[in-house]
Wavefront OBJ file of the C-alpha trace (Angstrom):
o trace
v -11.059 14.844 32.947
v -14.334 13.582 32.643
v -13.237 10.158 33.565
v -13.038 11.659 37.183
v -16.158 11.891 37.685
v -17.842 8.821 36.465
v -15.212 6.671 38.160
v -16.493 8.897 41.571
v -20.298 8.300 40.747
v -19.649 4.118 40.645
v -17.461 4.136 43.379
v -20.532 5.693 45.550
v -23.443 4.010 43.957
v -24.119 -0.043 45.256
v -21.997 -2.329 42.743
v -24.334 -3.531 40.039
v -24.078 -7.565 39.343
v -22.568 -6.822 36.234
v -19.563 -4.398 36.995
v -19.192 -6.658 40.109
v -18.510 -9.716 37.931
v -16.322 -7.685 35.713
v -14.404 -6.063 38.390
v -13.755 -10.043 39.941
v -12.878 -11.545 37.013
v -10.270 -8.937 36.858
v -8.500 -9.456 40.300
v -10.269 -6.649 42.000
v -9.736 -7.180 45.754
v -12.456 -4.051 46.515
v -15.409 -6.327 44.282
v -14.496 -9.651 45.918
v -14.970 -8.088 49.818
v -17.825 -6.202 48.287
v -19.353 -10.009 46.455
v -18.822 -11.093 49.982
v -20.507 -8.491 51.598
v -23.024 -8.275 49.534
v -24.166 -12.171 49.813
v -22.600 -13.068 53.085
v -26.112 -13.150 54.804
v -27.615 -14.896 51.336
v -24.937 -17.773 51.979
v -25.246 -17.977 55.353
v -29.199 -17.875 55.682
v -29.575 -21.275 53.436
v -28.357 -23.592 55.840
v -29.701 -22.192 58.738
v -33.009 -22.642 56.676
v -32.128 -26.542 55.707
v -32.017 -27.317 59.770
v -28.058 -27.344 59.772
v -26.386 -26.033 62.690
v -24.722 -22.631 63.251
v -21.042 -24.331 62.822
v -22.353 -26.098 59.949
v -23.445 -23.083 58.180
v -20.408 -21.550 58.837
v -18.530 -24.429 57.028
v -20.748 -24.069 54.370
v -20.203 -20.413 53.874
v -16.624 -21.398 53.787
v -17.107 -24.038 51.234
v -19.417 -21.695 49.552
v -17.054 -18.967 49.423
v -14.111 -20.902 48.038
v -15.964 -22.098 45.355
v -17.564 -18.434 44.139
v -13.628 -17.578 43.996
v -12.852 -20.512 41.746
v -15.527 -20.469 39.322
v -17.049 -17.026 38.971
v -15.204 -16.698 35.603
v -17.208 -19.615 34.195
v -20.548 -17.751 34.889
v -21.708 -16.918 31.956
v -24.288 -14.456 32.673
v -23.394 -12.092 35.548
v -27.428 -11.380 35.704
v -28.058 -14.566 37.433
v -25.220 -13.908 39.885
v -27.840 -14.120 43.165
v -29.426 -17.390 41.775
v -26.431 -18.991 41.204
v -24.929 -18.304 44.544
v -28.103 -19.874 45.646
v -27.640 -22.887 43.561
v -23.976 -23.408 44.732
v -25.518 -22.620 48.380
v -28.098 -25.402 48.490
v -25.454 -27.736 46.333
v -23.115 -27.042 49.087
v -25.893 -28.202 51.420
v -26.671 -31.236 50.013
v -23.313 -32.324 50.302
v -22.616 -31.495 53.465
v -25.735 -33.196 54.048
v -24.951 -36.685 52.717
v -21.367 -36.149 54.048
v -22.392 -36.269 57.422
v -25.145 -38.523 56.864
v -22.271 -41.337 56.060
v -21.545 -41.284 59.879
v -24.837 -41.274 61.093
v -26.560 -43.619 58.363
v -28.583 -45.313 61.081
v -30.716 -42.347 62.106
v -33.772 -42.225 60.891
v -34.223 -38.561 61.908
v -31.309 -37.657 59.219
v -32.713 -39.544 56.065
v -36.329 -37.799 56.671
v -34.479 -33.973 56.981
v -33.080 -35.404 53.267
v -36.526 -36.028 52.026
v -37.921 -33.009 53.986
v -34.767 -30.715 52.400
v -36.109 -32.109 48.875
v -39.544 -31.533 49.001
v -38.831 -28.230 50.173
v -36.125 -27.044 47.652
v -38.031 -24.753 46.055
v -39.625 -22.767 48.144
v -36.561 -22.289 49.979
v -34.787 -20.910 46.904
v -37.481 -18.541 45.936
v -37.766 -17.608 49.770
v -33.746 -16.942 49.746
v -34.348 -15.156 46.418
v -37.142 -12.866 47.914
v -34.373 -12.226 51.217
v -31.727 -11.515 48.728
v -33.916 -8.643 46.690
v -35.053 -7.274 49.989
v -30.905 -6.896 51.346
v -30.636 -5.598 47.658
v -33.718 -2.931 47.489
v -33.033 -1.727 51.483
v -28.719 -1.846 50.215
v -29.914 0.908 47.420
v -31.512 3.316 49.398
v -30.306 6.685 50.788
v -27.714 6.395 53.870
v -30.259 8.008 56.175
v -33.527 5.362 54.738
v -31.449 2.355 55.309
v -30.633 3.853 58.670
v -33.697 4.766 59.652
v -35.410 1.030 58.345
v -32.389 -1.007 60.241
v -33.397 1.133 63.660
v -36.913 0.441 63.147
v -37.360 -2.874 61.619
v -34.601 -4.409 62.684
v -34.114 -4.217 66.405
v -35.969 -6.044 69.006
v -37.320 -4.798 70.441
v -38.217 -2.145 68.315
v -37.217 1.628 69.294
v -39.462 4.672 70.260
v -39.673 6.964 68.203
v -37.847 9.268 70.603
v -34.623 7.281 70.748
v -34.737 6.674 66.631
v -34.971 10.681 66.592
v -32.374 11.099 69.001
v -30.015 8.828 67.218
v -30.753 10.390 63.344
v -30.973 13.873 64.616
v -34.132 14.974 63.579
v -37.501 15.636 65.639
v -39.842 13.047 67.086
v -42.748 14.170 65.320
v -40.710 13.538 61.718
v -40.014 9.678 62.339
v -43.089 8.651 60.817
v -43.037 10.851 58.054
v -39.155 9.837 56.892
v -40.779 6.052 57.785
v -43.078 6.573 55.323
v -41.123 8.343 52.400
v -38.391 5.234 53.033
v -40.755 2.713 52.833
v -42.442 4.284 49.915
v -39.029 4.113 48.073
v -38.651 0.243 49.059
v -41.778 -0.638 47.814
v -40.703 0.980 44.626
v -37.104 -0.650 44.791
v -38.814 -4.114 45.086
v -41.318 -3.654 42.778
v -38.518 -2.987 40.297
v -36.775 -6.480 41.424
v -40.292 -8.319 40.423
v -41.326 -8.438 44.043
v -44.799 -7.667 45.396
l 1 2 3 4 5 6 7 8 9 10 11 12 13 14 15 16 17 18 19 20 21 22 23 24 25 26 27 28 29 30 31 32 33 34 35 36 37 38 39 40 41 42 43 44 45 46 47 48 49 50 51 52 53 54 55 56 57 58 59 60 61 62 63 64 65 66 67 68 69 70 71 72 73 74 75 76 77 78 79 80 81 82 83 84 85 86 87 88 89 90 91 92 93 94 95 96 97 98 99 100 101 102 103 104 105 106 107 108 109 110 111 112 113 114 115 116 117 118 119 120 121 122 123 124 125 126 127 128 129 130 131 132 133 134 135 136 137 138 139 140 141 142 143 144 145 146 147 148 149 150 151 152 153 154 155 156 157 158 159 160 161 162 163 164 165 166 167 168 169 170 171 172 173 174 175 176 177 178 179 180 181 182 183 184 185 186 187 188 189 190 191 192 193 194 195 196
């Protein structure tokens, strides 16, 4: 009876990287939409950053996609799922990368994106890292925080107060209060993923 419960309490809390390995690696069809979900913007966001164009970084995420399915149950530490989906990310985008540079050997513009794309490695990973933490820390607050953040911070333009009151049901004159509280409870969420 107490099984109820507990199974109730994960099912409602964000999927932690280690249950959501264990719950792929068993077939689960609920952990590999919520893997997807989870990184979808991750995947997609490191090819826009290499330069590559919106149908390229959609082929990518494919590619990307395909091969999280097919080797997830090598990973041997489910800790280091984000930084490995970044490492199969900007693999993927290498590839693609000398791929299409094969037709287009001549252009000069192409072979300095390659040096450009790695010089810049590095910061781009720890820059995707830093995205991915921030999805993760804003993913496990309260339904009404992460509500209240997206209408606010990620709009543009930005709402009045009036309208994000409106929408959440709640006065004008508590917006900035709730703002704070919320973004008090970030800081703390990203603090506890190493970021400052």
């Amino acid at each position: 009876m107490s099984a109820g419960p507990k199974i109730a309490e994960e099912q409602q809390e964000p999927w932690a990287e280690e249950r959501l390995v264990r719950e792929c690696r068993k077939g689960s069809e609920e952990a590999w939409c919520a893997l997807i979900d989870r990184y979808k913007n991750l995947i997609y966001s490191i090819p826009i950053k290499y330069g590559f164009r919106q149908e390229d970084a959609s082929e990518i995420f494919q590619s990307v996609s395909f091969e999280i399915l097919q080797e997830l149950p090598n990973l041997r530490e489910p800790k280091a799922l984000t930084k490995w989906i970044i490492q199969i990310t900007s693999h993927k985008c290498f590839q693609w990368h000398r791929q299409q540079s094969r037709f287009t050997s001549s252009d000069a513009a192409l072979e300095d994106r390659a040096v450009d794309q790695r010089g810049n490695a590095d910061r781009l990973l720890a820059e995707a890292q830093e995205e991915q933490a921030l999805r993760d820390a804003v993913a496990s607050l309260s339904p009404r925080c992460r509500e209240l953040i997206g209408l606010l911070f990620y709009e543009t333009p930005a709402r009045p107060y009036s309208e994000v009151a409106a929408q959440l049901g709640i006065a004008t004159g508590s917006v900035g209060f709730i703002r704070g509280r919320c973004l008090d409870k970030l800081r703390a969420a990203l603090q506890k993923a190493g970021i400052k």
